[in-house]
C-alpha positions as CSV (number, residue, x, y, z in Angstrom):
1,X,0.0,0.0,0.0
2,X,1.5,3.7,-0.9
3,X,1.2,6.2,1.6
4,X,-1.3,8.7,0.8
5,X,-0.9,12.2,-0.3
6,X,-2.7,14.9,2.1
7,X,-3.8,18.8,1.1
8,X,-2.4,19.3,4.9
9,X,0.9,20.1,6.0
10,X,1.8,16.5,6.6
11,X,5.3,14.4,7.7
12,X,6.5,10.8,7.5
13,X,7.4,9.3,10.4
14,X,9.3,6.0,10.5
15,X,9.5,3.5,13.1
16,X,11.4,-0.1,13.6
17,X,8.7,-2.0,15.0
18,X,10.5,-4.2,17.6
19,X,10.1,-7.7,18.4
20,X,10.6,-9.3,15.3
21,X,14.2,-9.4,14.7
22,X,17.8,-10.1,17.2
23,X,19.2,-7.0,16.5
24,X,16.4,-4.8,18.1
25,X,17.2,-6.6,21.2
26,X,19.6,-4.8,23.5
27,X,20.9,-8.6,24.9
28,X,22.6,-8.9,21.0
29,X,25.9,-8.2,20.9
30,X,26.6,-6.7,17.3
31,X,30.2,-7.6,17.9
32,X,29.7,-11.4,17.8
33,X,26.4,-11.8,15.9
34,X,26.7,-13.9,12.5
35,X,23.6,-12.9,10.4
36,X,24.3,-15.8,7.9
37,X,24.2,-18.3,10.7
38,X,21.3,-16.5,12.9
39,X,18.9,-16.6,9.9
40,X,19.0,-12.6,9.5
41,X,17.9,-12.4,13.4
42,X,14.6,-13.6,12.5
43,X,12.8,-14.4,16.0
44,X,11.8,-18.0,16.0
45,X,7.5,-17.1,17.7
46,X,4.5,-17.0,16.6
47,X,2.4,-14.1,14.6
48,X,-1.3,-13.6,14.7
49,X,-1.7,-14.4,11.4
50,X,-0.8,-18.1,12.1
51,X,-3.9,-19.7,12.5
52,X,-5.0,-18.6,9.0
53,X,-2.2,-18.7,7.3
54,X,-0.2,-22.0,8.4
55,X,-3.2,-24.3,10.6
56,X,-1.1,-27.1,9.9
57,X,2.1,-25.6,11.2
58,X,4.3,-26.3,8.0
59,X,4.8,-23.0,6.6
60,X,8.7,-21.9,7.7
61,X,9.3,-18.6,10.0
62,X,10.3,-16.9,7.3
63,X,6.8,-17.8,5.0
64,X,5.3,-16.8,8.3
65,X,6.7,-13.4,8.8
66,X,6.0,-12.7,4.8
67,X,2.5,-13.0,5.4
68,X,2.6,-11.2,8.5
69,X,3.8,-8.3,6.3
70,X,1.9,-8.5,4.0
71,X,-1.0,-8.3,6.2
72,X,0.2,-5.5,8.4
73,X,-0.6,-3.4,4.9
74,X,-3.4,-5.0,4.0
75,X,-5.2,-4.2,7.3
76,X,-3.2,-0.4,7.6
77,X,-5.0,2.7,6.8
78,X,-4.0,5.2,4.1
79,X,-1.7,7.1,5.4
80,X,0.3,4.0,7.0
81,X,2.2,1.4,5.4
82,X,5.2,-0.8,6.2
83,X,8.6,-2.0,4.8
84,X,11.0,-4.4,5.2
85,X,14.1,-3.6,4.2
86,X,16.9,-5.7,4.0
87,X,20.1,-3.7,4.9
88,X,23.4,-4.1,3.6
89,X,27.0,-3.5,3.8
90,X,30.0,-3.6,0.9
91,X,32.2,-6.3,1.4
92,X,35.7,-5.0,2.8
93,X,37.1,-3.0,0.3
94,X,40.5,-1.5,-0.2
95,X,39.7,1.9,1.2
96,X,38.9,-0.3,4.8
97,X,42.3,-2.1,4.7
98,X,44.5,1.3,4.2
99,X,42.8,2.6,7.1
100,X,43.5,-0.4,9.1
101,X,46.8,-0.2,8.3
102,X,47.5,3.2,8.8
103,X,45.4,3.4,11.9
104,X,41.6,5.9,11.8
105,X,43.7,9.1,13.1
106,X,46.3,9.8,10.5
107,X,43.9,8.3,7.3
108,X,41.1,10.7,8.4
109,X,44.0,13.6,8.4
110,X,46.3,12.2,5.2
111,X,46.0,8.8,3.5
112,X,41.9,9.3,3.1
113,X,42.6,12.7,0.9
114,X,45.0,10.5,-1.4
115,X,43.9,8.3,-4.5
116,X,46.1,5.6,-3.2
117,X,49.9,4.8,-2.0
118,X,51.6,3.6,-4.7
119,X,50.3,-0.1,-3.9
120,X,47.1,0.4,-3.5
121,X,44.2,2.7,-5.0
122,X,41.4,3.6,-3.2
123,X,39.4,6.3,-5.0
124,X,35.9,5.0,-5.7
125,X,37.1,1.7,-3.2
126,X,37.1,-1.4,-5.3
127,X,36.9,-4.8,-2.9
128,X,39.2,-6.7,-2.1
129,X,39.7,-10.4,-2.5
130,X,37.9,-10.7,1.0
131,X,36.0,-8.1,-0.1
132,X,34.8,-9.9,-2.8
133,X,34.3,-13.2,-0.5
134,X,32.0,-11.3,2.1
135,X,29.9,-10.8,-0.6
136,X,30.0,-14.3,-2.1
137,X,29.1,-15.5,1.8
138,X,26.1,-13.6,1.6
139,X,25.0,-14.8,-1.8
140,X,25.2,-18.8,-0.2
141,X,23.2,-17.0,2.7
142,X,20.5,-16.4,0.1
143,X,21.0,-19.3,-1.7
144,X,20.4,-21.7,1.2
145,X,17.4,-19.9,2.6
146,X,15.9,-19.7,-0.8
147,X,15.5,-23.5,-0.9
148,X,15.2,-24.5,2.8
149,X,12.8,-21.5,3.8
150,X,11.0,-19.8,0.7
151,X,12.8,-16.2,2.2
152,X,10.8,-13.4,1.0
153,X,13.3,-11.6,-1.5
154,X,14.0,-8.5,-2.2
155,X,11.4,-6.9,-4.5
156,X,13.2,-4.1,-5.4
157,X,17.2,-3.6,-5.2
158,X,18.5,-0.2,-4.6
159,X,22.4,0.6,-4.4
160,X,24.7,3.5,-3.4
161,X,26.7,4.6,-7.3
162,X,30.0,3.9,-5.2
163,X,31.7,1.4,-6.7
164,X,32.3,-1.3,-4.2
165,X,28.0,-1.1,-3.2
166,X,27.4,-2.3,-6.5
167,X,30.0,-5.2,-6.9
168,X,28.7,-6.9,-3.7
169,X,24.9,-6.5,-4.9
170,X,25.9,-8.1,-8.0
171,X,28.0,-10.7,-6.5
172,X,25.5,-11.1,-4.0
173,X,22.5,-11.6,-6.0
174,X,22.5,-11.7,-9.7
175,X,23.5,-15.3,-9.6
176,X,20.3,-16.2,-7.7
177,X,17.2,-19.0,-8.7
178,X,15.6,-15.7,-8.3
179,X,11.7,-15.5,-9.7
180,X,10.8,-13.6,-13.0
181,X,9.2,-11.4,-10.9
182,X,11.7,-10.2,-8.7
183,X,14.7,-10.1,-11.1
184,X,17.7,-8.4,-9.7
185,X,17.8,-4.9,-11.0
186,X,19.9,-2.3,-9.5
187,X,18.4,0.9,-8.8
188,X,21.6,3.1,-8.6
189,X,20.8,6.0,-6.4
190,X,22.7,9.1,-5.0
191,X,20.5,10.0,-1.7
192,X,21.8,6.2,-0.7
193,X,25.7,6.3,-1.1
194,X,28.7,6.8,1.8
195,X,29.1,10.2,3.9
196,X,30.2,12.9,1.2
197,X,33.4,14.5,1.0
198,X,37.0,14.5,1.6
199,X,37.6,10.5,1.5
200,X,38.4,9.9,-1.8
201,X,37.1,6.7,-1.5
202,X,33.3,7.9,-0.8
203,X,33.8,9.8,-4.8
204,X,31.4,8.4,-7.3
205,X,32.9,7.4,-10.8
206,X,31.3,8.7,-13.7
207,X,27.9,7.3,-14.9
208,X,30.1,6.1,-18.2
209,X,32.1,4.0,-16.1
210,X,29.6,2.4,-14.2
211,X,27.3,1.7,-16.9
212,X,30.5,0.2,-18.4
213,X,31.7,-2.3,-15.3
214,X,27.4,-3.2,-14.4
215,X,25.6,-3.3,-17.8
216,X,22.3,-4.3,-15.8
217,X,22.6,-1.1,-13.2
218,X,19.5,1.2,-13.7
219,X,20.5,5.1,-13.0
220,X,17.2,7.0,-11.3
221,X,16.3,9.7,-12.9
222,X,18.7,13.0,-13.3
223,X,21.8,10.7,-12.5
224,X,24.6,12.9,-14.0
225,X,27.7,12.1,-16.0
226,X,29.9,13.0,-13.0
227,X,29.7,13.2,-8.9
228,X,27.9,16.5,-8.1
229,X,28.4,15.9,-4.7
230,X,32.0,15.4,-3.5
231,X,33.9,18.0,-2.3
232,X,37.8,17.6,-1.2
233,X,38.3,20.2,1.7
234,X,34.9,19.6,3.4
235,X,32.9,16.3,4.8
236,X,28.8,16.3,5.0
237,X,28.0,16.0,8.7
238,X,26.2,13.3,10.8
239,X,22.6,15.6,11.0
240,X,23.2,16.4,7.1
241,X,23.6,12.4,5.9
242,X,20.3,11.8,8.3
243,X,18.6,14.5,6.6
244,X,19.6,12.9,3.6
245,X,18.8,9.7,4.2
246,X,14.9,10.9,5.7
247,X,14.9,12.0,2.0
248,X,15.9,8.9,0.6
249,X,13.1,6.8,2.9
250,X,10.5,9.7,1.8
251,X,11.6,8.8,-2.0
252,X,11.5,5.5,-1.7
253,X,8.0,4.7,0.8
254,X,6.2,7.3,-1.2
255,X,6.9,5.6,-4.8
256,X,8.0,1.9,-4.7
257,X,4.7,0.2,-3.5
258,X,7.0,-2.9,-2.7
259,X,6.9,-4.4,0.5
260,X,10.6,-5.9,0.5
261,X,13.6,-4.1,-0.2
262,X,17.4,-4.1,-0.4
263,X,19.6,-1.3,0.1
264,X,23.4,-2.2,-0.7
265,X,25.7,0.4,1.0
266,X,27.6,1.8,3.5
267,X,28.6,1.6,6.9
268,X,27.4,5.1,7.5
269,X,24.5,5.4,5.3
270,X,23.4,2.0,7.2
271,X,23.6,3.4,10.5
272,X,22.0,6.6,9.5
273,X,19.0,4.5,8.6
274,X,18.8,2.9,12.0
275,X,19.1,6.4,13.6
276,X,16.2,7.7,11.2
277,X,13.9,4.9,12.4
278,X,14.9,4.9,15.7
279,X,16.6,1.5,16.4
280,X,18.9,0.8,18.5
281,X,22.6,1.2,16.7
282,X,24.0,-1.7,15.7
283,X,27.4,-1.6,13.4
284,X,27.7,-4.1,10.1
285,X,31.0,-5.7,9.3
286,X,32.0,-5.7,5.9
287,X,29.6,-7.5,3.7
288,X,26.8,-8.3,6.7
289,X,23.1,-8.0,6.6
290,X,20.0,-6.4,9.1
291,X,17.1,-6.6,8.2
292,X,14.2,-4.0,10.0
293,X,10.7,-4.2,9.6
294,X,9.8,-0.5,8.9
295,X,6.3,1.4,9.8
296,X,5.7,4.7,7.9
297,X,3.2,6.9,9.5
298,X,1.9,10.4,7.3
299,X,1.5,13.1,10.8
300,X,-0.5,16.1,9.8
301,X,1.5,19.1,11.2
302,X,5.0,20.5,10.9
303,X,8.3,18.0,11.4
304,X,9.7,18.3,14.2
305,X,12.8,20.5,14.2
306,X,16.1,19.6,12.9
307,X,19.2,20.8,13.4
308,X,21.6,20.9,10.0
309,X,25.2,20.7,11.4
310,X,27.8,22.4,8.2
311,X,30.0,20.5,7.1
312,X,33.6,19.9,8.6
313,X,37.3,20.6,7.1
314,X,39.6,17.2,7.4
315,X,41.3,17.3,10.9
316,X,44.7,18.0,11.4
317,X,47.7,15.6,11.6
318,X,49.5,15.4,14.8
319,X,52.1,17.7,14.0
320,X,55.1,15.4,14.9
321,X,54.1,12.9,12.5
322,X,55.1,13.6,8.5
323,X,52.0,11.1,7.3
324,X,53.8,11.0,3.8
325,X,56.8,9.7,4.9
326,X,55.4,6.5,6.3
């Protein structure tokens, strides 16, 4: 069901509805949970929509919860309607192993405004050879819960444009029994990508070159030749990305009409998503999964406020390091 527009001032309000999933659960520890052998979090327990669905008791969880969902917008009003959106991070890319080399202080100050080291290139981060394993591990994920549980797939598969967000989708999923109707199409869109500016790694390639390396990628509308965006002396702020991202869920609830979705991304686009829907934060290694079930509410009346930090300049290196002599 699509939310509803209103002649009203109006506002969407998103909310993770708990209960369904390990990760909402403050006694998960996001440091030692394994998505791919904790069945996404999914909560073995029983719906309401049980007794109709499954009398017998031989549907799986997972056939369970899809119907759940789809009920819960069968049964909403208008101006409600949920989502469940499957959240995902790039596989470790190269961008991820200069920094753990280097250490966070002197590649936020240094290595981060470099293409690369001489070994190593990390504008537009490719992944790695673990990279691309992380995203290989998630595909089997799939693959096995495709034929042991009937998971609902995605129905729609958006990506960030950075490069290393769309190799894991399509390692991921286009090699997937997947149905003919939910073929894996990815929906390349800015308002979903990494934090903007200053790391070089978190600056789009141009449309050209993506459309060359993913001939199946699908640009939303007014997707330029290069990155608008990126800026090298200045990095978008925490309360900027969530305004973005609040624009992104707005785009997305108000004209997919899908019930299950995939976002490929970031680390930070991920957690600005669970900060925008109010769940508890839980950090993704490279190439995990968390999936949320999503309730969008339309609120007559004014948002409320929002404060838009500026932007901020890259922080100095300590000054008796020389970062480009290491």
């Amino acid at each position: 069901m699509s939310i509803s527009g209103a002649s009203k001032a109006t506002y969407t309000k998103y909310t993770a509805v708990p209960g369904y999933f390990l990760q909402g659960d403050p006694g998960t520890d996001p440091i030692t949970f394994q998505y791919d052998t904790s069945n996404l979090g999914l909560i073995d327990r029983p719906y309401d929509t049980d007794d109709e669905f499954d009398p017998e008791h031989k549907k799986s969880q997972w056939q369970r919860f899809e119907n759940l969902a789809t009920s819960l917008n069968s049964k909403s009003g208008t101006d409600t309607q949920y989502k469940v959106l499957y959240l995902g991070r790039h596989g470790q890319g190269t961008h991820n192993v200069a920094e753990a080399f280097y250490g966070t202080q002197l590649w936020d100050c240094y290595w981060t405004l470099q293409s690369g080291n001489g070994s190593d290139i990390w504008t537009d981060a490719h992944l790695t050879p673990q990279g691309v394993m992380d995203a290989q591990r998630a595909g089997a994920f799939w693959k096995r819960k495709i034929a042991e549980d009937s998971i609902p797939l995605p129905e729609t598969y958006y990506v960030s444009p950075l490069w290393r967000a769309i190799a894991t989708a399509d390692i991921t999923f286009a090699r997937l029994p997947l149905p003919e109707d939910r073929p894996f199409l990815p929906r390349v869109k800015e308002l979903l990508r990494e934090t903007i500016g200053i790391h070089t790694c978190d600056q789009r390639s141009s449309k050209t070159y993506i459309e060359a390396e993913f001939p199946s990628a699908v640009f939303e509308a007014g997707f330029v030749e290069d990155d608008p965006f990126w800026k090298p002396d200045e990095r978008e702020s925490y309360s900027a990305l969530d305004a973005r991202i609040k624009m992104l869920l707005d785009d997305v609830f108000t004209n997919d009409g899908h019930t299950f979705i995939s976002f490929t991304s970031h680390s930070g686009t991920t957690n600005s998503i669970l900060r925008v829907i109010g769940h508890r934060p839980f950090p993704l290694v490279p190439g995990a999964i968390i999936p949320v079930l999503v309730r969008a509410e339309i609120i007559e009346g004014t948002p409320p406020p929002m404060t838009i930090e500026p932007p901020t300049p890259p922080p100095a290196c300590p000054t008796n390091i020389a970062p480009h002599e290491l």
